[in-house]
C-alpha positions as CSV (number, residue, x, y, z in Angstrom):
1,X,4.8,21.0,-42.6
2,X,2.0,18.6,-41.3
3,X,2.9,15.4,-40.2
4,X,1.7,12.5,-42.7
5,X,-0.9,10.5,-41.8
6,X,-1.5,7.2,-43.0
7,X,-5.0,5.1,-42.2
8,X,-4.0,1.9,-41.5
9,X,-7.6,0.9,-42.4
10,X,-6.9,1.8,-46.2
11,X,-3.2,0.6,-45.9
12,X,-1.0,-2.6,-47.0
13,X,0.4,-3.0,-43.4
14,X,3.5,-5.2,-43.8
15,X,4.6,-2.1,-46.1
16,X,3.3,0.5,-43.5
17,X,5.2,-1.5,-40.4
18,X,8.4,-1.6,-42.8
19,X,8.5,2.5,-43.9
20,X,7.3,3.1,-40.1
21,X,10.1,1.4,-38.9
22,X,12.8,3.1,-40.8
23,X,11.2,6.4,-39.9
24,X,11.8,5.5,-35.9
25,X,15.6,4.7,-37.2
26,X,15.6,8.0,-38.9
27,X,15.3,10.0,-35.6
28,X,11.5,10.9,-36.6
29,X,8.5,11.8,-34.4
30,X,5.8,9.0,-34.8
31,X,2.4,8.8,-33.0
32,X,1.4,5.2,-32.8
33,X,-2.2,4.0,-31.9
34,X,-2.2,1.7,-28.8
35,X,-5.3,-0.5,-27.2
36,X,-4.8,2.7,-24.4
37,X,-4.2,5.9,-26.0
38,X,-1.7,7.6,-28.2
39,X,1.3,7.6,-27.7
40,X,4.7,9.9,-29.3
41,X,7.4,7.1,-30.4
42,X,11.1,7.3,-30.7
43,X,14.4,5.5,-30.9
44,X,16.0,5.2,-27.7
45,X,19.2,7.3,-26.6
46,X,18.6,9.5,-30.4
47,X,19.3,12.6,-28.9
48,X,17.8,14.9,-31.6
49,X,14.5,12.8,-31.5
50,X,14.9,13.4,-27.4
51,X,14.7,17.5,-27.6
52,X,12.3,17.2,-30.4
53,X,9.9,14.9,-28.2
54,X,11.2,17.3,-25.0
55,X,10.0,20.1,-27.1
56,X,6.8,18.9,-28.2
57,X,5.5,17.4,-24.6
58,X,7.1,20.5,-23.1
59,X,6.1,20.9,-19.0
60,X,3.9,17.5,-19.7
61,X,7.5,15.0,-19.4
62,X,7.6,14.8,-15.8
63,X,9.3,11.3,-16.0
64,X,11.3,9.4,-18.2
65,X,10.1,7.8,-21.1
66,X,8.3,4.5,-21.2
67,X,10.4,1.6,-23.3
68,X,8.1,-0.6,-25.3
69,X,8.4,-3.9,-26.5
70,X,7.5,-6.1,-29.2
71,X,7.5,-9.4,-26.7
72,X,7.5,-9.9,-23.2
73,X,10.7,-12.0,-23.7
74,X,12.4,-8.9,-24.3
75,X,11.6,-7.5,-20.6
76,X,14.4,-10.0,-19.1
77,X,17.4,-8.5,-20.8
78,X,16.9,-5.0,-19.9
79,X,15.2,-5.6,-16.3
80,X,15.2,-7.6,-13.2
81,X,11.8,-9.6,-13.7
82,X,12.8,-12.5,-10.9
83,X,10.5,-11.1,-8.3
84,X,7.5,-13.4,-8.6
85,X,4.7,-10.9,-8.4
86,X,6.5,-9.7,-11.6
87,X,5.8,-12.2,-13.3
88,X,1.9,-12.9,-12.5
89,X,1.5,-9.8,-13.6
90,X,3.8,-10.1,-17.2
91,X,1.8,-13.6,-17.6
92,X,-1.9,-12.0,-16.7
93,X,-1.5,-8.3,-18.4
94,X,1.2,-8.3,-21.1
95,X,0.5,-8.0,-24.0
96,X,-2.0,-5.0,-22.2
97,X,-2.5,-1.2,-20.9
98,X,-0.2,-2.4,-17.5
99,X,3.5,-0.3,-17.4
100,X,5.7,-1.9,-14.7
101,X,8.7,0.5,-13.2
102,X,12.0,-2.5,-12.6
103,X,14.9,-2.5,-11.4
104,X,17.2,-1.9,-14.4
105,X,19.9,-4.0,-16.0
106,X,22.2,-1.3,-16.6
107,X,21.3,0.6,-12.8
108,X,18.8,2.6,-11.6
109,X,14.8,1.7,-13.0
110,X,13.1,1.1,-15.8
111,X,9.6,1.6,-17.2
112,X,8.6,-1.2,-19.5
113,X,5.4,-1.9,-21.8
114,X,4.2,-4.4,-24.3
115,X,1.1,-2.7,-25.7
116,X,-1.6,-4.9,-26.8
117,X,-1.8,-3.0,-30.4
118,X,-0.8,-5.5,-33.3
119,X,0.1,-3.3,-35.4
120,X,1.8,-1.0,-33.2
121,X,4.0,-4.2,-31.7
122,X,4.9,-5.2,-35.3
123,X,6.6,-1.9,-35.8
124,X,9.1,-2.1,-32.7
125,X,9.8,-5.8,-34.1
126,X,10.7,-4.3,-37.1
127,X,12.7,-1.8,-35.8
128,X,15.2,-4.2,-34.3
129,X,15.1,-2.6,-30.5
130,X,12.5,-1.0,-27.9
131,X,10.9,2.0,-28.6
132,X,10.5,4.9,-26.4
133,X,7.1,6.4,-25.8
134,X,5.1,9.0,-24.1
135,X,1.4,9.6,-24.2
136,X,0.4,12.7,-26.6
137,X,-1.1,15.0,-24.4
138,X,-1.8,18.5,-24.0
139,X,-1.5,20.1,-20.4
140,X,-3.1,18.4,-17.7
141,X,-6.1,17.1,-20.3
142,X,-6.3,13.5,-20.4
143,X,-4.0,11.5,-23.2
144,X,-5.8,11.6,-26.6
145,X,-7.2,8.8,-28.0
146,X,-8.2,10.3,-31.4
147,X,-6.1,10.9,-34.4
148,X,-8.3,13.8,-35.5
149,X,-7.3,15.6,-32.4
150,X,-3.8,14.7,-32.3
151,X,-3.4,16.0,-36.1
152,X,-4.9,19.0,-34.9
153,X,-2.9,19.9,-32.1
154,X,0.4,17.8,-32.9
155,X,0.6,18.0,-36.6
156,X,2.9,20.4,-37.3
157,X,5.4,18.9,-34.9
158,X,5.1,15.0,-35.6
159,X,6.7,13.3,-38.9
160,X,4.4,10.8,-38.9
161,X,0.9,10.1,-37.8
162,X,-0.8,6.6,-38.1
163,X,-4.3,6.5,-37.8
164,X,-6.2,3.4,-36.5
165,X,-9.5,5.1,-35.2
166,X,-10.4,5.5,-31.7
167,X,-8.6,3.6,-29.1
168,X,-10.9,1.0,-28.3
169,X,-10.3,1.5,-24.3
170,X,-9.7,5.0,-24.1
171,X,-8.0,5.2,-21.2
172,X,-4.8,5.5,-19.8
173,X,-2.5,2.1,-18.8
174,X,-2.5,1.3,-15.3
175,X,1.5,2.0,-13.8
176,X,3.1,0.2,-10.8
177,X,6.6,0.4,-9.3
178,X,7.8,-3.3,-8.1
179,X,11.5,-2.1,-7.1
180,X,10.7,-2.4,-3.2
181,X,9.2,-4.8,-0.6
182,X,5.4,-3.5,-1.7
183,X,4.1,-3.4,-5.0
184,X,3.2,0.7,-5.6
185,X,0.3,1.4,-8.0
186,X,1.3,4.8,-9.3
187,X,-1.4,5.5,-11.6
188,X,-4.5,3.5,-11.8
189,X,-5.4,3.4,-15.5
190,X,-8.0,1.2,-16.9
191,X,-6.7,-1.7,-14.5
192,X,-7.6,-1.2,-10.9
193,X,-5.3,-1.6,-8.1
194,X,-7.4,-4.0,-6.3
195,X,-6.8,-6.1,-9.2
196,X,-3.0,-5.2,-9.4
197,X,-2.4,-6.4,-5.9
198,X,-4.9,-9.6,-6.2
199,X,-2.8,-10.9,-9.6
200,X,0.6,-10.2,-8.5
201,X,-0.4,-11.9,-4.7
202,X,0.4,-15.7,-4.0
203,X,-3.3,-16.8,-2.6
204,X,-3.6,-18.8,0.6
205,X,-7.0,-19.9,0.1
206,X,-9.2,-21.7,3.7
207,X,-11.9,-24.0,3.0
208,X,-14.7,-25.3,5.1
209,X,-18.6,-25.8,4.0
210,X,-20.6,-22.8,5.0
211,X,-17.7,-20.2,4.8
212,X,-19.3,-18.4,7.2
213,X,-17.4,-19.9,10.8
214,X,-14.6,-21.6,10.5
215,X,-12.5,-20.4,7.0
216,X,-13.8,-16.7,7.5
217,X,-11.8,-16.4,10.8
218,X,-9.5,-18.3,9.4
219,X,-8.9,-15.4,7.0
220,X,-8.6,-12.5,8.9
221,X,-6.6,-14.3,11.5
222,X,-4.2,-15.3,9.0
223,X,-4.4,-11.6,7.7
224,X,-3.7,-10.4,11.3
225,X,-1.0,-12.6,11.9
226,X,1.2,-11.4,8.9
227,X,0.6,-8.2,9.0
228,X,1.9,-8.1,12.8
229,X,4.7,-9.7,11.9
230,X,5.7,-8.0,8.9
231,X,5.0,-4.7,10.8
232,X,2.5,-3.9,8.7
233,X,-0.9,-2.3,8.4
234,X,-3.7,-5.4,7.2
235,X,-4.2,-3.3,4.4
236,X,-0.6,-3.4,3.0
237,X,-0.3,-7.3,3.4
238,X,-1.8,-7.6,-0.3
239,X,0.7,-5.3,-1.4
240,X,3.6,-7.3,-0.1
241,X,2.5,-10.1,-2.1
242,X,0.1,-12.6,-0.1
243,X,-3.3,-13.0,-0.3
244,X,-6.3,-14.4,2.0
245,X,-9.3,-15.8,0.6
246,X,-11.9,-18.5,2.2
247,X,-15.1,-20.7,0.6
248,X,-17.3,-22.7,1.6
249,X,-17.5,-26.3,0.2
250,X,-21.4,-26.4,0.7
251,X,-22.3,-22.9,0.5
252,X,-24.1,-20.0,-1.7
253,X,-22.4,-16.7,-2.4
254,X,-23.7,-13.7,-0.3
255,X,-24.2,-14.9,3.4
256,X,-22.8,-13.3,6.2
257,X,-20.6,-14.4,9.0
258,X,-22.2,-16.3,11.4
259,X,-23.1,-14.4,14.6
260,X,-20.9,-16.4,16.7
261,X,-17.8,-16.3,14.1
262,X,-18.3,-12.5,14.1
263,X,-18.2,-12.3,18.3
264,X,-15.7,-14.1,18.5
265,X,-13.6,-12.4,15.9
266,X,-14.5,-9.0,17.4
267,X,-13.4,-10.5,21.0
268,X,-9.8,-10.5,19.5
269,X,-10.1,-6.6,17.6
270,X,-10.9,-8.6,13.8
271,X,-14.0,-8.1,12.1
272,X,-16.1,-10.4,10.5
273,X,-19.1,-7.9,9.6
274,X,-18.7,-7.4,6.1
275,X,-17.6,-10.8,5.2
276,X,-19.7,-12.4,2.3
277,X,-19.9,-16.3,1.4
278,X,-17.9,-17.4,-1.8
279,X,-18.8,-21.1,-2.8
280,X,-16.0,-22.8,-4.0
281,X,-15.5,-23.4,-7.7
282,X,-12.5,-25.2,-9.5
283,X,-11.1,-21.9,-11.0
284,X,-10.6,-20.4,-7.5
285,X,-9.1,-23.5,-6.5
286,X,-6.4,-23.5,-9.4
287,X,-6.0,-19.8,-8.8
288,X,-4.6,-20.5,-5.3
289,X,-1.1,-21.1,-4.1
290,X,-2.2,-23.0,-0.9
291,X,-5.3,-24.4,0.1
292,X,-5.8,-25.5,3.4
293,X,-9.1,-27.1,4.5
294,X,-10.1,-27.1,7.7
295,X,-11.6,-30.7,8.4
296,X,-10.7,-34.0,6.0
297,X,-14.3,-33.7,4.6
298,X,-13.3,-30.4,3.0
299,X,-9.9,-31.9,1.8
300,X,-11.6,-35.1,-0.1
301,X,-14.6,-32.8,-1.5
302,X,-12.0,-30.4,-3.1
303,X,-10.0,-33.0,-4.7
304,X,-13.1,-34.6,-6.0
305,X,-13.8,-31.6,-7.5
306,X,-10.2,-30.1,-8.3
307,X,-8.3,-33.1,-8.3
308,X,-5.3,-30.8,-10.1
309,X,-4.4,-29.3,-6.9
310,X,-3.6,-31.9,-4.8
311,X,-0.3,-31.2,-4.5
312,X,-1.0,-27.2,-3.0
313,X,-3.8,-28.7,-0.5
314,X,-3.5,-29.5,3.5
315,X,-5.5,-29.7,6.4
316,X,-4.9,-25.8,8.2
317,X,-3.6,-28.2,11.3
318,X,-0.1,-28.7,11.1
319,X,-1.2,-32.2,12.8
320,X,-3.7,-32.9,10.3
321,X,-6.6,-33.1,12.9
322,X,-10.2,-31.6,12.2
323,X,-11.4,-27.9,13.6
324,X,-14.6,-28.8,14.4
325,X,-17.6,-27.0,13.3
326,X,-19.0,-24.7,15.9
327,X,-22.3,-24.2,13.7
328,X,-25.3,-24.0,16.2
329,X,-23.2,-23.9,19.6
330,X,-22.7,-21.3,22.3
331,X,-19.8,-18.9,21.9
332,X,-17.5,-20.7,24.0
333,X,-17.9,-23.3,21.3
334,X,-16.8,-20.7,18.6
335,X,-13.9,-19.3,21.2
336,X,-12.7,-22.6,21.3
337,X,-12.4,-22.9,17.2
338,X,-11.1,-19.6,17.1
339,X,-8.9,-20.3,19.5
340,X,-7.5,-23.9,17.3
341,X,-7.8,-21.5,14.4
342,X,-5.3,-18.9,15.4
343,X,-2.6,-21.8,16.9
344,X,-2.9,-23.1,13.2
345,X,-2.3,-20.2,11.3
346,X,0.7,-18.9,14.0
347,X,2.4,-22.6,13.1
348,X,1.7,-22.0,9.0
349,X,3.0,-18.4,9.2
350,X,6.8,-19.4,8.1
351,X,5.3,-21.1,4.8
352,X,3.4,-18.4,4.0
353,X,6.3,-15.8,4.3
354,X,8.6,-18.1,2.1
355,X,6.0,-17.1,-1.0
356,X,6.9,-14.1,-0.7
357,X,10.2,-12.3,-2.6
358,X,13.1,-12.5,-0.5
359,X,12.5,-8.5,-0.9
360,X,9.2,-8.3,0.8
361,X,10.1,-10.9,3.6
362,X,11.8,-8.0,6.3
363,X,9.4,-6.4,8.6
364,X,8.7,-2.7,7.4
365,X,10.8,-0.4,9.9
C-alpha cells in the first residue's frame, strides 16, 4: 500500500503536526521535509520501526541514527554540551543543516540535530521526545530533496509522507564530531569547514593601522607559537579551538604585507605572502575574544569606535609599552619589531591556552 501523502500547502497544520505525531508513537515510517533534505523519522528505541527503517535504508545505514530535536534546550539532557566551541556553534547554527556527534549522557556518543523546518520541529514537540532520523536515500545517490521522488522510490515502504515542496537548500547538513581535543568535520554539507572551525574558535584578534607590519606578524607568530606548543601542525590550531586574526585601524581591505614584514617573517620560516589587509569594523571587534593592539593609539581608536569591548582589549605588551611602527625603515628596523612581537605573544601564550576546553589544552602526542 502506498504511503499517504499529505501537502502541507493544502493542509490545516496544527491538525497535520497532531495526527503526524501519533503516527511517530504508533511505530510508523514518516518522511519529514527539512530546510536540508528528506529525511525517514521514527520513535527512538521502537524496535519494529528500527528493522523497518533497517530494511528500507538497507546497505545505506552505515551509522546510527541522528536524534532530532524540537529545541536546542533539549541537547543538554541527553549530551555533554559544556565544551565551549559547542556552544558557538548550537548559538550560531541551531535551529540549521549543522549535526554535532557528543559525548552522550547515558555513554558512548550522540548525533544531535535541531532542523530549521517549522513544521517539521512542531511535530517532535508534539510527540513528547526526540525523534530519530536518517536521510532518504537510495545507494550512493545524494539524499532526495523531492517528495515526487521519494513517493516514487519509497512509497510502498513509508506510512506516511509529508510533502512541503523542494527543500529550499538542497543539500546535505554539514556533521562534526566534538568528543576529542579537535573539532572533526565529518561531512561538509551546505556549511563549510572553514566556517565550522572559525564559529566554534575563541578569536585573538591584533590591531595596528595599516595591517600590513606590525599585527600581520603578529598573527602568524601567535599562530606559530601555539601550534609548537600544542604539538601541532598550524593548520590544526583552528581546530583546537583558537583563532588568529589582525586589522588595520587605518587601512583598506586587499593590501599586501609589507616587504619588510614579509622578510622578516620568512627570516624565522613564517610567511607573510598571501596575507591581505582587513580594516577594522565594529562587528569584527565584537566577534573577538581578545583584542590586543599593538600601540595605545590603536587601543583609544578601537574603543572610540567599539567602545563595548573594552573589557576584552590590551596592549599585545604584557608591559603595556608601544611596538613601534617599522613602516618606511630598513629591515633591521622590522627585525627589531618582529623581534618585540614574538617576546609578546611567547608571554600572552598561557591566556590564550586557557580559552581553550580543558580537552584541547594537552599537547597532541
Amino acid at each position: 500500500m502506498p504511503a499517504r501523502r499529505i501537502e502541507l500547502s493544502r493542509s490545516r497544520s496544527q491538525e497535520v503536526i497532531a495526527n503526524t505525531a501519533e503516527s511517530l508513537r504508533r511505530g510508523q515510517l514518516v518522511a519529514l521535509p527539512t530546510e536540508t533534505v528528506y529525511g525517514l523519522a521514527m520513535r527512538p528505541g521502537d524496535a519494529n520501526a528500527v528493522a523497518k527503517a533497517q530494511a528500507l535504508l538497507g546497505s545505506n545505514r552505515g551509522r546510527p541514527f541522528a536524534t532530532y530535536l524540537a529545541d536546542a534546550s533539549a541537547a543538554e539532557a541527553l549530551a555533554d554540551v559544556s565544551d565551549p566551541r559547542v556552544g558557538r556553534l548550537c548559538a550560531r547554527y541551531w535551529p540549521g543543516p549543522l549535526a554535532l556527534w557528543l559525548p552522550s549522557r547515558s555513554g558512548g556518543t550522540i548525533e544531535l540535530c535541531v532542523p530549521a523546518h517549522d513544521f517539521t520541529r512542531a511535530v517532535i514537540r508534539a510527540v513528547g521526545e526526540p525523534v530519530w532520523f536518517a536521510p532518504l536515500k537510495v545507494g550512493n545517490e545524494a539524499p532526495l530533496c523531492d517528495p515526487a521522488t521519494i513517493e516514487a522510490r519509497f512509497g510502498a515502504q513509508l506510512d506516511l509522507l509529508l510533502d512541503a515542496g523542494p527543500t529550499p537548500l538542497g543539500n546535505t547538513a554539514t556533521v562534526v564530531r566534538c568528543t576529542g581535543a579537535e573539532l572533526e568535520v565529518l561531512h561538509e554539507g551546505i556549511l563549510s569547514r572553514a566556517e565550522i572551525l572559525a564559529t566554534a574558535a575563541s578569536t585573538v584578534l591584533f590591531v595596528c593601522t595599516g595591517n600590513t607590519c606590525r599585527s600581520p606578524l603578529a598573527e602568524v607568530l601567535a599562530r606559530e607559537v601555539v601550534a609548537n606548543a600544542l604539538n601541532l601542525s598550524v593548520g590544526r590550531v583552528a581546530a583546537r579551538g583558537l583563532r588568529f586574526q589582525s586589522a588595520g585601524t587605518g587601512t583598506m581591505n586587499g593590501v599586501p604585507a609589507s616587504e619588510g614584514s614579509m622578510a622578516a617573517a620568512a627570516e624565522v620560516g613564517l610567511d607573510l605572502t598571501s596575507h591581505s589587509s582587513t580594516q577594522l569594523q565594529k562587528d569584527l571587534a565584537l566577534k573577538a575574544t581578545r583584542i590586543h593592539c599593538l600601540s595605545n593609539s590603536h587601543l583609544l581608536t578601537l574603543l572610540d569606535l567599539v567602545p563595548e569591548v573594552e573589557d576584552r582589549v590590551s596592549l599585545l605588551r604584557p608591559d603595556n609599552e608601544d611596538i613601534a611602527d617599522p613602516y618606511g625603515g630598513n629591515l633591521k628596523t622590522y627585525r627589531q619589531a618582529r623581534d618585540q612581537i614574538a617576546a609578546a605573544v611567547t608571554s600572552r601564550l598561557p591566556e590564550w591556552l586557557a580559552l581553550l576546553p580543558r580537552i584541547a589544552q594537552e599537547p597532541s602526542r
